[in-house]
Gaussian input, Z-matrix of N, CA and C with variables (Angstrom, degrees):
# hf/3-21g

backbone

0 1
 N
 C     1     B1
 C     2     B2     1     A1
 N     3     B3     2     A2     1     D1
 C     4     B4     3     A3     2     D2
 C     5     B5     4     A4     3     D3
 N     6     B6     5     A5     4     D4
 C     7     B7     6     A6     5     D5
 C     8     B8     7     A7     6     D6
 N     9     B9     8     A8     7     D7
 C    10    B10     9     A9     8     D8
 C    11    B11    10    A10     9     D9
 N    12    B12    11    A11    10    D10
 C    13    B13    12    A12    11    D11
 C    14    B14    13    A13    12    D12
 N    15    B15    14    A14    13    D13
 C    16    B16    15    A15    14    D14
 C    17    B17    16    A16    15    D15
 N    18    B18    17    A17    16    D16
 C    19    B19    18    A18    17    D17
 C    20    B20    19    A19    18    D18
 N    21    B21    20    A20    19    D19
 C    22    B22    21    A21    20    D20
 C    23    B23    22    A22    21    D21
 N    24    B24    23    A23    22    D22
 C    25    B25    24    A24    23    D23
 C    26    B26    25    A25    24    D24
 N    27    B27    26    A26    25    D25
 C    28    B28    27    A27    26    D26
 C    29    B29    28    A28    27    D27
 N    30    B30    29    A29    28    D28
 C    31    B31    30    A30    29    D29
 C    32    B32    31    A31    30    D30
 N    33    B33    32    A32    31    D31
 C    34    B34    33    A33    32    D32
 C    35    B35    34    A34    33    D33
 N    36    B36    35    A35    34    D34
 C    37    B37    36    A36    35    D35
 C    38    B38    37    A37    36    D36
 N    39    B39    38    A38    37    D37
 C    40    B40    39    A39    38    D38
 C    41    B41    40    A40    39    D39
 N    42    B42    41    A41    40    D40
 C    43    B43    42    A42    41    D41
 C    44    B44    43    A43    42    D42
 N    45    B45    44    A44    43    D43
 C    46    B46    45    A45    44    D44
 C    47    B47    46    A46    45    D45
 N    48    B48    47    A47    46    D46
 C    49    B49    48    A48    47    D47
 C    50    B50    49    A49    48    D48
 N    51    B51    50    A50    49    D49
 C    52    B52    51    A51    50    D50
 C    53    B53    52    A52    51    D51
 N    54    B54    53    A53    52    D52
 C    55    B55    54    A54    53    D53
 C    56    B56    55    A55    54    D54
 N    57    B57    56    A56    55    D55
 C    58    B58    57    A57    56    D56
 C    59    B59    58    A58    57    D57
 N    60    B60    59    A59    58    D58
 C    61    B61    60    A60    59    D59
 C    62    B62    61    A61    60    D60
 N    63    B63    62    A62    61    D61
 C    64    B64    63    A63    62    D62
 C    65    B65    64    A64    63    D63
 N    66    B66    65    A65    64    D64
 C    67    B67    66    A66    65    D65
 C    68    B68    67    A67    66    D66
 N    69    B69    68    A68    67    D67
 C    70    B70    69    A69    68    D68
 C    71    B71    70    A70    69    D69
 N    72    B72    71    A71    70    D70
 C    73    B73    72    A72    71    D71
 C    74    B74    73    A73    72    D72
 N    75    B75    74    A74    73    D73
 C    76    B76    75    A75    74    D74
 C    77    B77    76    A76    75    D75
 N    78    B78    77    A77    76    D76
 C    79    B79    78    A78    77    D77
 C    80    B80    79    A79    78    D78
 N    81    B81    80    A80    79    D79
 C    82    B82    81    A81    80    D80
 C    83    B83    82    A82    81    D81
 N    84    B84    83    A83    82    D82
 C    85    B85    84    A84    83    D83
 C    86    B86    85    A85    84    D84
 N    87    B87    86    A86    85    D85
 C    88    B88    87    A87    86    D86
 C    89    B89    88    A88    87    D87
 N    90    B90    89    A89    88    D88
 C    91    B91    90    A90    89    D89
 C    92    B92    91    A91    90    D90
 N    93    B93    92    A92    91    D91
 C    94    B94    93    A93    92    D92
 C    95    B95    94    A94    93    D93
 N    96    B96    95    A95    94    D94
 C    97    B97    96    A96    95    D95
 C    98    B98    97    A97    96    D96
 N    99    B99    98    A98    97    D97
 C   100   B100    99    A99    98    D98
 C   101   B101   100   A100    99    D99
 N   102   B102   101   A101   100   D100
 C   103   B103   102   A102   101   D101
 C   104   B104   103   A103   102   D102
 N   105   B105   104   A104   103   D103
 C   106   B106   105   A105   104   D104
 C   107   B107   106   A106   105   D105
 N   108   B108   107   A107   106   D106
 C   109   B109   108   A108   107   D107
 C   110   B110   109   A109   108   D108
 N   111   B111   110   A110   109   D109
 C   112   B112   111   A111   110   D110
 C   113   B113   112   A112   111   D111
 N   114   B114   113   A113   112   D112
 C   115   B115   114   A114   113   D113
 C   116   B116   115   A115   114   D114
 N   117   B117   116   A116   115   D115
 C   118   B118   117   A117   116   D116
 C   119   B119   118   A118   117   D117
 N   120   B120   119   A119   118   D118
 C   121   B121   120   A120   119   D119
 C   122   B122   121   A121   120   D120
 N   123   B123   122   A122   121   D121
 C   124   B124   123   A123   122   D122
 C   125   B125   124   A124   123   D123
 N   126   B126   125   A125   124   D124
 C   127   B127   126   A126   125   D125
 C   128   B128   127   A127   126   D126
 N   129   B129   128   A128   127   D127
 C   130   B130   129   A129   128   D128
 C   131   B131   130   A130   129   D129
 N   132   B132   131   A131   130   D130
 C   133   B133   132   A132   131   D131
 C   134   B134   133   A133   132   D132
 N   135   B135   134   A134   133   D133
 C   136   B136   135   A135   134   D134
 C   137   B137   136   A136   135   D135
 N   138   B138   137   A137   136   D136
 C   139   B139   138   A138   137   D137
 C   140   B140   139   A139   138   D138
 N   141   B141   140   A140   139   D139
 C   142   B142   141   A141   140   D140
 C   143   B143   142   A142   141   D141
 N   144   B144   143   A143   142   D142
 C   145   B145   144   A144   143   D143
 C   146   B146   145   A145   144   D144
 N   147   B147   146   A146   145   D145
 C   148   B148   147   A147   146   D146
 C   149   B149   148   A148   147   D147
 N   150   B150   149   A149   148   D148
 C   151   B151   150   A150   149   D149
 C   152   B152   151   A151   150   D150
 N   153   B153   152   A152   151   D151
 C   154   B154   153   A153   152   D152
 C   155   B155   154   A154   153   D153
 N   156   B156   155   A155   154   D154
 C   157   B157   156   A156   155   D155
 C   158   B158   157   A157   156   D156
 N   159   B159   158   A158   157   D157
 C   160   B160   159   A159   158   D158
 C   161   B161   160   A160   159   D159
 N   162   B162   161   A161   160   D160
 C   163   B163   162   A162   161   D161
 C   164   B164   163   A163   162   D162
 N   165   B165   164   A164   163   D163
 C   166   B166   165   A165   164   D164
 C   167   B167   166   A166   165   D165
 N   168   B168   167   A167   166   D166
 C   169   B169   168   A168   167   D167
 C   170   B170   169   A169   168   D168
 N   171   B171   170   A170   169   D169
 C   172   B172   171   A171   170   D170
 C   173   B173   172   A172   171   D171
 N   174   B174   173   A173   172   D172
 C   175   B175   174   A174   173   D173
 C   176   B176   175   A175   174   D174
 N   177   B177   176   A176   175   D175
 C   178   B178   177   A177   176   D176
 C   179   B179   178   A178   177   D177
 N   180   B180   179   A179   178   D178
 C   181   B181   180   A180   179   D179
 C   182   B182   181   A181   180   D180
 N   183   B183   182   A182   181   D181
 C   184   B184   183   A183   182   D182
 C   185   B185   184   A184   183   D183
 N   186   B186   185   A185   184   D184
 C   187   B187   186   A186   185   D185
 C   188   B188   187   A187   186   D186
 N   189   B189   188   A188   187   D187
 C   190   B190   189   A189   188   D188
 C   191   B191   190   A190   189   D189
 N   192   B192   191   A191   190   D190
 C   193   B193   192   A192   191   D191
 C   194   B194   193   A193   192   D192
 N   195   B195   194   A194   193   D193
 C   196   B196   195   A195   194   D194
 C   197   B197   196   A196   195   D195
 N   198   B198   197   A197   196   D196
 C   199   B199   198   A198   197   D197
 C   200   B200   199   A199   198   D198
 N   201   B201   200   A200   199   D199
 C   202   B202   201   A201   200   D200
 C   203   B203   202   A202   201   D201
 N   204   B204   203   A203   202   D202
 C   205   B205   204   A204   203   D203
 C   206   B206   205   A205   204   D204
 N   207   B207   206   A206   205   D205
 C   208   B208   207   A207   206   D206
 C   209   B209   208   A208   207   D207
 N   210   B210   209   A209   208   D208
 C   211   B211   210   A210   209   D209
 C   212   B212   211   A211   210   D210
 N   213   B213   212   A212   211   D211
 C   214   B214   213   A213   212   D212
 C   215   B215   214   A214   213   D213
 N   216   B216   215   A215   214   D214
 C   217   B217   216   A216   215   D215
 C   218   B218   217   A217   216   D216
 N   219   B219   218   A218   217   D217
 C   220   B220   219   A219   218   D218
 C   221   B221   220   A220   219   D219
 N   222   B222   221   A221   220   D220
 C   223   B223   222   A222   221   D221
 C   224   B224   223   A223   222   D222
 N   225   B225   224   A224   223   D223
 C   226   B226   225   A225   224   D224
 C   227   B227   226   A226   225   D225
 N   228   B228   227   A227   226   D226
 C   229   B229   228   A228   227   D227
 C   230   B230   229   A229   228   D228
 N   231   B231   230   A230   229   D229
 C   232   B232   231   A231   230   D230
 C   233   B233   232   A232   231   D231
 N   234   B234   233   A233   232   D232
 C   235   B235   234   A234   233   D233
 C   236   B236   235   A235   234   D234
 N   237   B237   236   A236   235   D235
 C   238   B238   237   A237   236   D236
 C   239   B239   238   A238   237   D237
 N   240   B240   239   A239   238   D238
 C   241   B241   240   A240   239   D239
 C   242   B242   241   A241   240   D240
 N   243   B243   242   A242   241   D241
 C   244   B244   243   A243   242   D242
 C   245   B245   244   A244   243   D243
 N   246   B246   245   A245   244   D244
 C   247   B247   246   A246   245   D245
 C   248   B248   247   A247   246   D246
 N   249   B249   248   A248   247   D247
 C   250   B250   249   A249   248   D248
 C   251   B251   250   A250   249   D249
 N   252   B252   251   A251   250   D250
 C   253   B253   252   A252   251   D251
 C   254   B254   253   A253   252   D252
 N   255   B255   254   A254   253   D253
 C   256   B256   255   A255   254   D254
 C   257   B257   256   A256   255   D255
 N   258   B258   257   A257   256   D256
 C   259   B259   258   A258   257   D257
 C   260   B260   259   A259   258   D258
 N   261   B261   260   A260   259   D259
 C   262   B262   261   A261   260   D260
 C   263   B263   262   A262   261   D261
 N   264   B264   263   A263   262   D262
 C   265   B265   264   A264   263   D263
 C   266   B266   265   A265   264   D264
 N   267   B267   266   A266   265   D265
 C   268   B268   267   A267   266   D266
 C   269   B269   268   A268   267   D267
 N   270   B270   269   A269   268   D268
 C   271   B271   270   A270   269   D269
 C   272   B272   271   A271   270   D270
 N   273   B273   272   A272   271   D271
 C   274   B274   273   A273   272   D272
 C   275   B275   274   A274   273   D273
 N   276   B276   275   A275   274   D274
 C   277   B277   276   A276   275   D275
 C   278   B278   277   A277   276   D276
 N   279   B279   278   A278   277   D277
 C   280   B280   279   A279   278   D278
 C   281   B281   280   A280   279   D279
 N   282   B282   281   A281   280   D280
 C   283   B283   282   A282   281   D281
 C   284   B284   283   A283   282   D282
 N   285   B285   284   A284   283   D283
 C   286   B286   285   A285   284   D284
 C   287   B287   286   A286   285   D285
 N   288   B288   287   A287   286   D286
 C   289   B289   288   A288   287   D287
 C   290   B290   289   A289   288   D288
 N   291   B291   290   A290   289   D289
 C   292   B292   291   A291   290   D290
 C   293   B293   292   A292   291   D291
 N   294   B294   293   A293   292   D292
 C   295   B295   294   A294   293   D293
 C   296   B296   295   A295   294   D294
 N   297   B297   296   A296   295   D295
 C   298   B298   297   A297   296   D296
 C   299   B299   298   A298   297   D297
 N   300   B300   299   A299   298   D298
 C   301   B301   300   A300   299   D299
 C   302   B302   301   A301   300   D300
 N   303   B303   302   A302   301   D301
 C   304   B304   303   A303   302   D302
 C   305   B305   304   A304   303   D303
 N   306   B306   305   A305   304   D304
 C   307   B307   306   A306   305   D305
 C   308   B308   307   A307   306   D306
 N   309   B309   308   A308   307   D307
 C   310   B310   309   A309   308   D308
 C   311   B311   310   A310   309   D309
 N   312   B312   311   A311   310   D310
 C   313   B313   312   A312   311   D311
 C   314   B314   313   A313   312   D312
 N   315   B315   314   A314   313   D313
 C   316   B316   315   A315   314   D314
 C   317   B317   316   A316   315   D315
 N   318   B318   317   A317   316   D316
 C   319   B319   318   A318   317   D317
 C   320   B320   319   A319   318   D318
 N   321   B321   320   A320   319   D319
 C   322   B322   321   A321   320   D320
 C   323   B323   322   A322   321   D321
 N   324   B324   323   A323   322   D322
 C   325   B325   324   A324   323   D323
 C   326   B326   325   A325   324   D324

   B1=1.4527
   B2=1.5245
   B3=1.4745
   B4=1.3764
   B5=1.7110
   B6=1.6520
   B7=0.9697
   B8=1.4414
   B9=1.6294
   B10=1.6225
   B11=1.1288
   B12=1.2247
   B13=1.6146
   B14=1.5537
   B15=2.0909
   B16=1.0730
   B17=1.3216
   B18=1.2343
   B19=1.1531
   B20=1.9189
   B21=1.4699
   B22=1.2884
   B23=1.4525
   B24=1.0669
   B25=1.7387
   B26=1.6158
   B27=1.5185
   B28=1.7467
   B29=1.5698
   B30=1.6267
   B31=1.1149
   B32=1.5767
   B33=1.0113
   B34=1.6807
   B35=1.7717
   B36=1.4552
   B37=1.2520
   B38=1.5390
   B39=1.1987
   B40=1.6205
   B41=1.5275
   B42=1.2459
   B43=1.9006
   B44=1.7782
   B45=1.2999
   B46=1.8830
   B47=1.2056
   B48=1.3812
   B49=1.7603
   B50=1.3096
   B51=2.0386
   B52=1.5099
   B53=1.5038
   B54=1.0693
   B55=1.6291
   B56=1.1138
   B57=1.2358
   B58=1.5092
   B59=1.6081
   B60=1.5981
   B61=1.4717
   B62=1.7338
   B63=1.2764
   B64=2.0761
   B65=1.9997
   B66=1.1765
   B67=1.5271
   B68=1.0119
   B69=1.8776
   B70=1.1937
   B71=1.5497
   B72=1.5581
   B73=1.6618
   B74=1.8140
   B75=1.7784
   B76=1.1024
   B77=1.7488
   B78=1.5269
   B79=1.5885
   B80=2.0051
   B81=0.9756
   B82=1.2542
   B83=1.7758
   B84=1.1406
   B85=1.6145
   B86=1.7810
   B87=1.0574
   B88=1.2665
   B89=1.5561
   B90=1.2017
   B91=1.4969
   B92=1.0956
   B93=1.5428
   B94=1.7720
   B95=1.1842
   B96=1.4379
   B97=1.8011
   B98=1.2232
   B99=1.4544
   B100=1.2815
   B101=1.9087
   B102=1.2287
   B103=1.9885
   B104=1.8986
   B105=1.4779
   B106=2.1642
   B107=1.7726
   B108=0.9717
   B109=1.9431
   B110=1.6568
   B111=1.6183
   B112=1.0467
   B113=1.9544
   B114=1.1259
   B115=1.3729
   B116=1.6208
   B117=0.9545
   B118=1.8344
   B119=1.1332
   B120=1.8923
   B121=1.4664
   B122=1.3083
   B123=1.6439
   B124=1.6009
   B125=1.5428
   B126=0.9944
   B127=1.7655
   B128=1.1818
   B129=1.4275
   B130=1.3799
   B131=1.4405
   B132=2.1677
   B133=1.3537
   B134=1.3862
   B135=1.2286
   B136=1.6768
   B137=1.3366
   B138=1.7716
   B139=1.6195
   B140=1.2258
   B141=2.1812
   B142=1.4396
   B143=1.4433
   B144=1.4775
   B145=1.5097
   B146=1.7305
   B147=1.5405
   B148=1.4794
   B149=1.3569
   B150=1.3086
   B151=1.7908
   B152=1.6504
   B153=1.6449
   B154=2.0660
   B155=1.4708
   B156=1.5622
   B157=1.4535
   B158=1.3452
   B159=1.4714
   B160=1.3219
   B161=1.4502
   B162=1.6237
   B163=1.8834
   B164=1.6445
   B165=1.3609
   B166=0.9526
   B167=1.1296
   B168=1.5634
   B169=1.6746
   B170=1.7356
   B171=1.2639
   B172=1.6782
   B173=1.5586
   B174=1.6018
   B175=1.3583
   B176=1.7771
   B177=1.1620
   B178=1.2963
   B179=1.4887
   B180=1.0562
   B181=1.6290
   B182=1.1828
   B183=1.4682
   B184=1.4654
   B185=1.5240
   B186=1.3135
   B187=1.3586
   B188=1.1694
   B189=1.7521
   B190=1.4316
   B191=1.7473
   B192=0.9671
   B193=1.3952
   B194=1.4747
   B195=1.6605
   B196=1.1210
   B197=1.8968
   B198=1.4741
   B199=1.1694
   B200=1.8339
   B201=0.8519
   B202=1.6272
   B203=1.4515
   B204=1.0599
   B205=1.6206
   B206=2.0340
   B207=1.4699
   B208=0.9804
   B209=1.7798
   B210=0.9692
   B211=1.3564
   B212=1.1082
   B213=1.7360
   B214=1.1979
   B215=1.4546
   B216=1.4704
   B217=1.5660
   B218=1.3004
   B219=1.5716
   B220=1.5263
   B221=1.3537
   B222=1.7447
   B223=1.1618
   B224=1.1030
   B225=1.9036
   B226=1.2614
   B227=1.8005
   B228=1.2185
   B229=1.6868
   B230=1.3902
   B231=1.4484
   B232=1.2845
   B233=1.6104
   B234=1.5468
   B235=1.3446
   B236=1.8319
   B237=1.4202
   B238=1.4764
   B239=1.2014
   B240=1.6215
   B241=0.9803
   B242=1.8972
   B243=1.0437
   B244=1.2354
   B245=1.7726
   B246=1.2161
   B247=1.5685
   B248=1.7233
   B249=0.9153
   B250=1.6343
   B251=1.3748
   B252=1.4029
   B253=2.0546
   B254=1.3884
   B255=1.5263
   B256=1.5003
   B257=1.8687
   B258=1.6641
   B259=2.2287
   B260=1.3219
   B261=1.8338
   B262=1.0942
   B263=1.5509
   B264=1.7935
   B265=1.1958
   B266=1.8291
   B267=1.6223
   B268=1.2911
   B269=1.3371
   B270=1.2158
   B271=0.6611
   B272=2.1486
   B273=1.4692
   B274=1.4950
   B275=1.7534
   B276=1.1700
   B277=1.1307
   B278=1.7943
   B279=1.2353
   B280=1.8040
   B281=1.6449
   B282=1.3610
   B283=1.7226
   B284=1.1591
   B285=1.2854
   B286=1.8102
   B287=1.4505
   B288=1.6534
   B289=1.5874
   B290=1.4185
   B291=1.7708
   B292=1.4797
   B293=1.1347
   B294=1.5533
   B295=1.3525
   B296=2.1015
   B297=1.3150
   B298=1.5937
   B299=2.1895
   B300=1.7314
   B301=1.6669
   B302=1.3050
   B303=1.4480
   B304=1.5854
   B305=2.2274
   B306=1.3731
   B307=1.0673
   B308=1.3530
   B309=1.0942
   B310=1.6476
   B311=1.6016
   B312=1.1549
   B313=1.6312
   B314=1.8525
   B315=1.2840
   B316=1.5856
   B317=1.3676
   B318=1.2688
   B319=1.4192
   B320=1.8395
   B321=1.2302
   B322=1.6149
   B323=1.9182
   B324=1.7575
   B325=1.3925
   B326=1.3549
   A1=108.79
   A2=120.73
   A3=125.55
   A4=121.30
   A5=118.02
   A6=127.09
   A7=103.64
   A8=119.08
   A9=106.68
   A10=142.93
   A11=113.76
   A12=105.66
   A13=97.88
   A14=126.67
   A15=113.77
   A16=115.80
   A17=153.53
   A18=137.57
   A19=117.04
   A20=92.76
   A21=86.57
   A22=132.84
   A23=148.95
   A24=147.76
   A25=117.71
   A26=87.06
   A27=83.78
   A28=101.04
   A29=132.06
   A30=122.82
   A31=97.93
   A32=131.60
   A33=125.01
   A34=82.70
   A35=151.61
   A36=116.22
   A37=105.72
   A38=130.99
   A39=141.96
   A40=94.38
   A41=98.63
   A42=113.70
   A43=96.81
   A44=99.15
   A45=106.85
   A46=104.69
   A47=93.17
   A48=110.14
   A49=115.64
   A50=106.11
   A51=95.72
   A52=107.75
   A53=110.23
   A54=129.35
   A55=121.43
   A56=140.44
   A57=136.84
   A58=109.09
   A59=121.65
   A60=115.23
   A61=83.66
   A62=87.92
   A63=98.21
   A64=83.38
   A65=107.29
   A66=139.74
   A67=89.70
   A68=149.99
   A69=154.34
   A70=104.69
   A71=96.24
   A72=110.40
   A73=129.51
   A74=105.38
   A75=99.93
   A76=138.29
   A77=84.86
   A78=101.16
   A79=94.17
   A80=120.99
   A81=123.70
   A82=131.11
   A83=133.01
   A84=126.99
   A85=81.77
   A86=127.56
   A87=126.12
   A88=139.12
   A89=107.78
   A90=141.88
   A91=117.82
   A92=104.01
   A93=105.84
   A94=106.96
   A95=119.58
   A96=105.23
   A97=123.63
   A98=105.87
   A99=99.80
   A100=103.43
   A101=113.66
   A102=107.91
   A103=93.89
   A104=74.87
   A105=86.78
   A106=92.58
   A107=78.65
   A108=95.80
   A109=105.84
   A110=123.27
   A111=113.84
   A112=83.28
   A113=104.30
   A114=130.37
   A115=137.68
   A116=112.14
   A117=150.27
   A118=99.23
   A119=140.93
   A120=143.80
   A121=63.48
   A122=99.35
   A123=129.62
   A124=102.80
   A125=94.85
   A126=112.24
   A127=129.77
   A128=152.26
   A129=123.81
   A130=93.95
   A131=108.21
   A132=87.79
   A133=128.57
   A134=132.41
   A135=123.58
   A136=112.60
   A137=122.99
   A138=123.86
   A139=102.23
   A140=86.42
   A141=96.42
   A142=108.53
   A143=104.36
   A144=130.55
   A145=104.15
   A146=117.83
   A147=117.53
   A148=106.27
   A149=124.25
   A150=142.86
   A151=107.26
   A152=82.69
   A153=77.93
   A154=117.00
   A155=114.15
   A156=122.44
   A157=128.31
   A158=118.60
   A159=125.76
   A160=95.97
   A161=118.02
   A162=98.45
   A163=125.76
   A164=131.95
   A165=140.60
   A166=116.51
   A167=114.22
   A168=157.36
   A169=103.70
   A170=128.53
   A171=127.19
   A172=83.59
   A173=120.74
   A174=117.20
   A175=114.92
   A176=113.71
   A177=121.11
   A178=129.78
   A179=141.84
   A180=123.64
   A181=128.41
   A182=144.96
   A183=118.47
   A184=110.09
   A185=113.11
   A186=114.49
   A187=125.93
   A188=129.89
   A189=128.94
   A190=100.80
   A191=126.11
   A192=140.16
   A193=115.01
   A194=132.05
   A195=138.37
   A196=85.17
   A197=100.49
   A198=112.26
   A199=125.06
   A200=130.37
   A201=122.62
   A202=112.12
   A203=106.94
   A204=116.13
   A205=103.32
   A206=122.84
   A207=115.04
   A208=100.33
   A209=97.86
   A210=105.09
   A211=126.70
   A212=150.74
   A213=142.34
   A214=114.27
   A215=114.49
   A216=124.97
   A217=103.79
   A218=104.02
   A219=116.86
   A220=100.33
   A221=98.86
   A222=116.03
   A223=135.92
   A224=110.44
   A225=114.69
   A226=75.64
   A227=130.98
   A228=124.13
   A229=116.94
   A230=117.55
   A231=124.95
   A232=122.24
   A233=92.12
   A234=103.18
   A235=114.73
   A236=113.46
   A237=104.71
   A238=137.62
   A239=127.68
   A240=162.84
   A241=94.05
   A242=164.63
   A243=160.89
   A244=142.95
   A245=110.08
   A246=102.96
   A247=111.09
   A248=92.49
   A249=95.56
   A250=128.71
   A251=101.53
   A252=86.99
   A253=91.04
   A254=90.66
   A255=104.71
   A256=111.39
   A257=97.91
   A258=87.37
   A259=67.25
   A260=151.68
   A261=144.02
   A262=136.01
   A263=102.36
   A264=124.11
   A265=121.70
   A266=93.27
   A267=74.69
   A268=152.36
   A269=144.90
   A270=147.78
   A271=134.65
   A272=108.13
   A273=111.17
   A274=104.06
   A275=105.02
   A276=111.55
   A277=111.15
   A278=112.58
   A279=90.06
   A280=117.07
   A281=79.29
   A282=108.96
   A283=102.73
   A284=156.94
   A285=153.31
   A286=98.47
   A287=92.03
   A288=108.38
   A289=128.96
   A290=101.98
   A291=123.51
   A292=111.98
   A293=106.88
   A294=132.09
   A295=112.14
   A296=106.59
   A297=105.29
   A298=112.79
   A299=100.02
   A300=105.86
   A301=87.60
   A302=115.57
   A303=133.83
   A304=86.45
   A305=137.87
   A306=156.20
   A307=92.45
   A308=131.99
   A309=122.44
   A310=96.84
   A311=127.32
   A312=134.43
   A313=100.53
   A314=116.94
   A315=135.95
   A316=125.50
   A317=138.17
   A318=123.08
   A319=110.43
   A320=125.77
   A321=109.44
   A322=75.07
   A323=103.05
   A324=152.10
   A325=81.65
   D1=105.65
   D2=157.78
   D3=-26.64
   D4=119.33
   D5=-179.36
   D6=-71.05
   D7=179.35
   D8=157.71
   D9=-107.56
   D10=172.76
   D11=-136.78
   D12=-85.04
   D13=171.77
   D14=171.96
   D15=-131.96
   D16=-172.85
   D17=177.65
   D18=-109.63
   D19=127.57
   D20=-170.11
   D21=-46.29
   D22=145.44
   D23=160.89
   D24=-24.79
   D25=-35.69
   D26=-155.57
   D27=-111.99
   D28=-21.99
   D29=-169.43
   D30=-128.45
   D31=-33.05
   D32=155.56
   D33=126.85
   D34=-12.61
   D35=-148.81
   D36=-111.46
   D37=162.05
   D38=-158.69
   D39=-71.80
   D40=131.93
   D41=-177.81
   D42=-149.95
   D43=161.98
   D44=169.15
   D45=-75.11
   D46=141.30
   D47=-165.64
   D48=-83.15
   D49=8.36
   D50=174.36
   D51=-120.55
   D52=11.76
   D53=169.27
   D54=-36.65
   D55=124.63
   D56=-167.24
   D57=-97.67
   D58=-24.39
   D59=179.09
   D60=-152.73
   D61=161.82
   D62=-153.99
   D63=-102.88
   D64=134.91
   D65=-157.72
   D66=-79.33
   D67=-17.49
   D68=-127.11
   D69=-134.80
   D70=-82.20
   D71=166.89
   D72=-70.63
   D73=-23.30
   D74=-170.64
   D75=103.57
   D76=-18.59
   D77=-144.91
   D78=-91.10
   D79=164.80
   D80=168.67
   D81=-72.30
   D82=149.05
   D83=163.36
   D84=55.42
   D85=75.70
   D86=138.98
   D87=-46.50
   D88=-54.78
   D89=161.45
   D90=-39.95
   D91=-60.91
   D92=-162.87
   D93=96.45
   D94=179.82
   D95=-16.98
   D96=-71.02
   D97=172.25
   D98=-167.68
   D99=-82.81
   D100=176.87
   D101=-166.05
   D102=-144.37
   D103=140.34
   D104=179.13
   D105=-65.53
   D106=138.17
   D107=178.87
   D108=-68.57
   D109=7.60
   D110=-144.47
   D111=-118.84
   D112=-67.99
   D113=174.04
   D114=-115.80
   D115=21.18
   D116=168.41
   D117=52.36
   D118=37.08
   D119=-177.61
   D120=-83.05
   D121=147.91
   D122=158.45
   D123=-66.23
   D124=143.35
   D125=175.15
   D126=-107.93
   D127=-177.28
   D128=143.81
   D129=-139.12
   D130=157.70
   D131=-175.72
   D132=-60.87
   D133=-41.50
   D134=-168.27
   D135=-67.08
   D136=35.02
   D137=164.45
   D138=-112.62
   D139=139.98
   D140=-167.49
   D141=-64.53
   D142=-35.74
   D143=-143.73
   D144=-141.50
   D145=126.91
   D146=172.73
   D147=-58.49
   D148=146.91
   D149=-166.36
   D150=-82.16
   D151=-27.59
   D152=-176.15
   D153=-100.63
   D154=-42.39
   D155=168.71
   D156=-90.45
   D157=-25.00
   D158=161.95
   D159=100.80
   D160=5.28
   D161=171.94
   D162=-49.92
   D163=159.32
   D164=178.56
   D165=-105.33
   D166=88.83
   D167=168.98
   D168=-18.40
   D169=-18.06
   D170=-152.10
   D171=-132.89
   D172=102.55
   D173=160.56
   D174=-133.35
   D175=158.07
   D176=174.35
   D177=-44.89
   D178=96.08
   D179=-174.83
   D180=-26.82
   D181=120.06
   D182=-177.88
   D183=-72.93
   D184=-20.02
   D185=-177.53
   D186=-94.38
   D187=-19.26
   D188=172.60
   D189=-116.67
   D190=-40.11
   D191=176.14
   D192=122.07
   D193=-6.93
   D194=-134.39
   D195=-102.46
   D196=150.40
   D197=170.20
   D198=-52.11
   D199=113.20
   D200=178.19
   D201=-124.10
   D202=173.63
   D203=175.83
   D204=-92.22
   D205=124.45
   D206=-163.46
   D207=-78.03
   D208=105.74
   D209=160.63
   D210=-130.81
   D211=-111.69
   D212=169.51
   D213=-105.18
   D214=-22.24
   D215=170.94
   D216=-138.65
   D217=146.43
   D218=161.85
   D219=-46.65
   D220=161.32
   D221=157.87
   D222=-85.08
   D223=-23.18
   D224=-149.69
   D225=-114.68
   D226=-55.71
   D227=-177.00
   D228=-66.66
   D229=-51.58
   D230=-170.19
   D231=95.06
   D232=6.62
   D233=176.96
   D234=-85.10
   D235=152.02
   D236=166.41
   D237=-68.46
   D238=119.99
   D239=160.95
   D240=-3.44
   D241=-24.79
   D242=156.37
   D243=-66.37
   D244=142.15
   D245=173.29
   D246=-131.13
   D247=-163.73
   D248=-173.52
   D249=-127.58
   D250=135.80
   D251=-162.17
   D252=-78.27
   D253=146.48
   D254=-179.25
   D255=-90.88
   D256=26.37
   D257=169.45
   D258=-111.42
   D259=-88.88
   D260=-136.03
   D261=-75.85
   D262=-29.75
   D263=-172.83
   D264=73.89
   D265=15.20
   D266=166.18
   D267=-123.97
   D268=108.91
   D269=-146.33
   D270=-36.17
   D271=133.99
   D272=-153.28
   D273=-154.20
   D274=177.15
   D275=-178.83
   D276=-101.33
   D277=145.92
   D278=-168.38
   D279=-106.90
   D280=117.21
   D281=-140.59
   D282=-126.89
   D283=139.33
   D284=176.41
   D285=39.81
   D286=-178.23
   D287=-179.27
   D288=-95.47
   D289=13.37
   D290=-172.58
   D291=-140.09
   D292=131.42
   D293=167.51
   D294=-39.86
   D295=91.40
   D296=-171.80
   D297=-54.03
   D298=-11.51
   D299=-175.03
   D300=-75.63
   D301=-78.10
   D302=-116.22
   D303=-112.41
   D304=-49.19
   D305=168.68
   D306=97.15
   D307=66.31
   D308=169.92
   D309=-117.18
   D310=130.65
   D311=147.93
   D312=11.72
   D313=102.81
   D314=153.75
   D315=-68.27
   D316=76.37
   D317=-169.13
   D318=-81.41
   D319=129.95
   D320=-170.97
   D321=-105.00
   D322=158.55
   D323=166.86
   D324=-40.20

């Protein structure tokens, strides 16, 4: 028996609440909660700062430049929150000064 349904984070419309990317928007963790990109404590948006590691929640877009709340997508593009180290290429959230794949020196934009 189908549980009920919830509305995704990012596009508002009713999806299964154990859904891993919303069938609608595309986007990942529909559900929630949302998780510090740093150390996956759930977050919520109006924190300045994650509770367990102390990251700083308010970062630059890598892709438009505009201030957002770091979560999994901008606010203002809607693009994902990641770039790519340029020794491995792979893709991460931009987070410390090291590549979390390959650990070589991370330089962010």
């Amino acid at each position: 028996m189908p549980g009920y349904k919830k509305p995704c984070l990012y596009c508002g419309e009713l999806i299964d609440p154990d859904s891993k990317f919303c069938p609608l928007c595309g986007k990942t963790d529909p559900t929630g909660p949302i998780r510090c990109p740093k150390c996956r404590n759930p977050i919520e948006k109006n924190f300045k700062r994650c509770a367990n590691c102390g990251l700083d929640l308010h970062i630059k877009c890598p892709k438009c430049g505009k201030d957002t709340f770091f979560g999994s997508y901008c606010d203002a593009c809607g693009a994902p929150l990641l770039v790519a180290c340029p020794n491995c290429r792979a893709e991460q959230p931009p987070v410390g000064d090291k590549c979390v794949k390959c650990g070589k020196p991370f330089f962010q934009k």
